[in-house]
N, C-alpha and C positions, 0 to 999 in steps of 0.2 A: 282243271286249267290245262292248259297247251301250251308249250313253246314254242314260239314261231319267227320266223326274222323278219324283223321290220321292216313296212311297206314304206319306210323312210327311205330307204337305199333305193337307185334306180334298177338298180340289177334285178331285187329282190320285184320290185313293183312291174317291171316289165316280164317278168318271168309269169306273173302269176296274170298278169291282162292281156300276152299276147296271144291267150288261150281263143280262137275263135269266139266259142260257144260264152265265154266271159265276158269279152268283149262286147257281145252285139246284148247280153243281158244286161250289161250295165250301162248301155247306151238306151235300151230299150227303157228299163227303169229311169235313166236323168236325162232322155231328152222328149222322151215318148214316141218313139219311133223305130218302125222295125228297120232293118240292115239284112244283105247278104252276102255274104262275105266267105273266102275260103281258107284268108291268111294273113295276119299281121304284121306288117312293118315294125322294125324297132331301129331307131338311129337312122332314121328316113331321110334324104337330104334330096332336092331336083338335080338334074343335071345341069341345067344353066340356072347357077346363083340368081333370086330377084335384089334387084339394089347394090350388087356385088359383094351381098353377105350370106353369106354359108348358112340358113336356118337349118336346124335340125331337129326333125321331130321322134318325141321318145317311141308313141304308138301311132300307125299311122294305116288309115282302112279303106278302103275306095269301095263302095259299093255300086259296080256299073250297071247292075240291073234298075234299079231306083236313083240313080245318078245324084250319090250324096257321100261325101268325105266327111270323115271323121278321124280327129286327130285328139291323141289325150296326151298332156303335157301334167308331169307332177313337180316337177324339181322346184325347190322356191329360190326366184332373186332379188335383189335390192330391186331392181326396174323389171319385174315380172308383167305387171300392168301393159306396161309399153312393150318390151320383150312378145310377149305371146299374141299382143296385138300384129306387131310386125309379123310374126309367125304366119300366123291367121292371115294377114293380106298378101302374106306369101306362097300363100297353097290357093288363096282366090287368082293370084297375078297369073301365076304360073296355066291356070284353063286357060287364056286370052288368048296365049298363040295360036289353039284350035279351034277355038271361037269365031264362029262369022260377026258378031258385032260384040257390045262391052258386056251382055248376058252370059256368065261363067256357065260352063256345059252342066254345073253339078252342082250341090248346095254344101258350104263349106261347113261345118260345126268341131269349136275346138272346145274341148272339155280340160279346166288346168284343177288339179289337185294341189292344197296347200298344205303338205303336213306338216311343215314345220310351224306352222299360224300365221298370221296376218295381223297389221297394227290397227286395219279397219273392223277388226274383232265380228267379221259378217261370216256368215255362213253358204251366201251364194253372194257373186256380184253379176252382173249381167249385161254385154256390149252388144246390141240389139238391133242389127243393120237397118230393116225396115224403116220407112220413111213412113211419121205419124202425125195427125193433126193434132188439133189445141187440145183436143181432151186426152192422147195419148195413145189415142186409136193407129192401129196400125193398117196398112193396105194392104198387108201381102203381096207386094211385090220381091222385097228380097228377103231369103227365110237364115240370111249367114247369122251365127249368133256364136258366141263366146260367154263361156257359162266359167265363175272360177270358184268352184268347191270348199269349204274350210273346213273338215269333220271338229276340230276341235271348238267350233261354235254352233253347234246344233240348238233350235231351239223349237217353240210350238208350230213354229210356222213353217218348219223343215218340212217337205212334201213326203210323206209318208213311206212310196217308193223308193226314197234316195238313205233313210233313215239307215238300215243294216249296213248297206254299202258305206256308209260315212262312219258308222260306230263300227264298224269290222276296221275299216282303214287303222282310226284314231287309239283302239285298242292293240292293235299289234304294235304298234310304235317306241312301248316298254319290252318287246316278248312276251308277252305272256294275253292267252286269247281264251275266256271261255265260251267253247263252242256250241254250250248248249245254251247260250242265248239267242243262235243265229238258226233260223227257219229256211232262207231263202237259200236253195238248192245253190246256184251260183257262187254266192257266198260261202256255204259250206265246202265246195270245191279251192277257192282260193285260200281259204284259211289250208285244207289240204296240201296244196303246192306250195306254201309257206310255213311247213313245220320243220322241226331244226334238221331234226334227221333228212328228209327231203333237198337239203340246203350241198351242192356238190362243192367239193374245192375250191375251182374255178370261181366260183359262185360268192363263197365264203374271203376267197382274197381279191376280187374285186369290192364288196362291203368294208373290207381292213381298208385299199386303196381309199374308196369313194369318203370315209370316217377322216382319213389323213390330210385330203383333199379338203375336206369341211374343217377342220380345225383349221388347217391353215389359212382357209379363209378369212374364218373368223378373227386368227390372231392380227391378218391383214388390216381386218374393219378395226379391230380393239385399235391398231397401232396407229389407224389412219384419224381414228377420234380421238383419242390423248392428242396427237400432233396438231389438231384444229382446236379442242379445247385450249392448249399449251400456246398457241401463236394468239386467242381470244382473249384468253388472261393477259398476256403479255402486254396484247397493244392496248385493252382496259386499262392495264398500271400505268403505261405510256401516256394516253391517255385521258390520263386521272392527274398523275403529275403533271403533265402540260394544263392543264386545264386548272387543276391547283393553285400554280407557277401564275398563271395566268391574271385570276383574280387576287389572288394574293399582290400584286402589282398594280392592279387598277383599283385596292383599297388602298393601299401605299400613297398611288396619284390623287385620292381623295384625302387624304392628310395634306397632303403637301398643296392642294390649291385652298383647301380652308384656313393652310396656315399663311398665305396668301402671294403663294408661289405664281410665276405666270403659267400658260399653257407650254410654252417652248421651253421653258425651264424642267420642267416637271416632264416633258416628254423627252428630253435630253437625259434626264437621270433615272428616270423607269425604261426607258426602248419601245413607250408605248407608242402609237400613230397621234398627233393630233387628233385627228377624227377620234379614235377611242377618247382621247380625255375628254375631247367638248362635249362628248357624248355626258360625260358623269356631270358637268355642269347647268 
């Protein structure tokens, strides 16, 4: 076994995919395509925001020979979905300004890793530009597509190529990796660049930061659900006693017209409507 720092962290996970030669193998394996590439973005942002929001991407590759971007997003959020969408239409927007018409100069492909899981419990989801007919045939006219990972839901139908890459992820996420299950050269490089000792200062008090950061979120979310459950109960008991209050009043007004109270009488001493008593009559 090996100890290794978890490709949870972004530090950790950028460290080890901004390597070229990783990068374009693990794009090669999960999208089928080659790349060529001499250097990787990490914390990519445009120069003029699209939408006037700052997207930031974690890994970020321009291949101008084969005129195709590639951007890998792992971090997981509540609106990840939507998030990485907007990301994605942000590195499509962003060719337009060089662009003689609405044909992006490049073919966009964003890859999002979810390590921490996902509540659709899927193993791949998949946002599939292309325009397709009734049986789902597509025309290959646009090739953008948004692919979003879960290693912790592998299953028979996981594509073969992607398997190591997703069970190397999903294993390092305790520390601990053993490396002689992994074959694929690439893979065994990344497991390499994430063993402890490998792991600099810098490196190790950004993971402390990025952990602090995660908790506190989380205490965020925990406090923001008690406070919606706590307002849910509340106005249930509310409610329940109004509604209670309620009938317990308009069984009242049926005593009192059986006992042969008039309507106005009986609405006079419940505070019921008319209309509700005639109603019981």
């Amino acid at each position: 076994m090996k100890t290794v720092a978890s490709l949870r962290y972004g530090v950790i996970f950028k460290k080890a995919f901004s390597r070229p030669d990783i990068f374009t193998a693990f794009v090669r394996d999960i999208l089928g395509i080659e790349i060529q590439i001499d250097h990787v973005e990490t914390e990519k942002s445009f120069e003029h925001p699209i939408g006037s929001v700052d997207s930031r991407f974690d890994l970020f590759a321009e291949d101008k020979v084969n005129r195709i971007i590639v951007d890998i997003q792992h971090r997981r959020y509540l609106d990840h979905y939507h998030r990485f969408l907007h990301y994605h239409c942000a590195a499509l927007l962003e060719q337009s300004v060089n662009a003689k018409d609405y044909r992006p100069n490049t073919a966009v492909y964003t890859i999002v890793v979810l390590t921490s899981g996902d509540k659709h419990q899927k193993d791949m989801l998949a946002i599939d530009f292309d325009p397709k007919d009734w049986d789902g045939v597509g025309i290959s006219e646009i090739p953008h597509k948004i692919l979003f990972l879960n290693p912790k839901y592998l299953n028979e139908r996981t594509p073969e190529p992607w398997r190591e890459w997703l069970r190397a992820i999903n294993d390092s996420l305790d520390g601990q990796v053993n490396e002689a299950e992994y074959h694929n050269a690439c893979v065994q490089k990344v497991l390499k660049l994430i063993e402890q000792d490998q792991i600099t200062p810098a490196e190790y008090a950004r993971m402390k930061d990025e952990y602090s950061e995660e908790q506190l979120r989380f205490k965020e979310w925990e406090e923001a659900l008690e406070n919606t459950l706590e307002k849910g109960k509340q106005l249930g008991l509310e409610e329940g006693l109004e509604k209670g209050e309620r009938l317990g009043r308009m069984k009242t007004a049926q005593t009192m017209l059986a006992k042969g109270m008039t309507v106005d009488l009986v609405a006079e001493l419940t505070g019921l409507s008319v209309e509700q008593i005639q109603s019981l009559t």
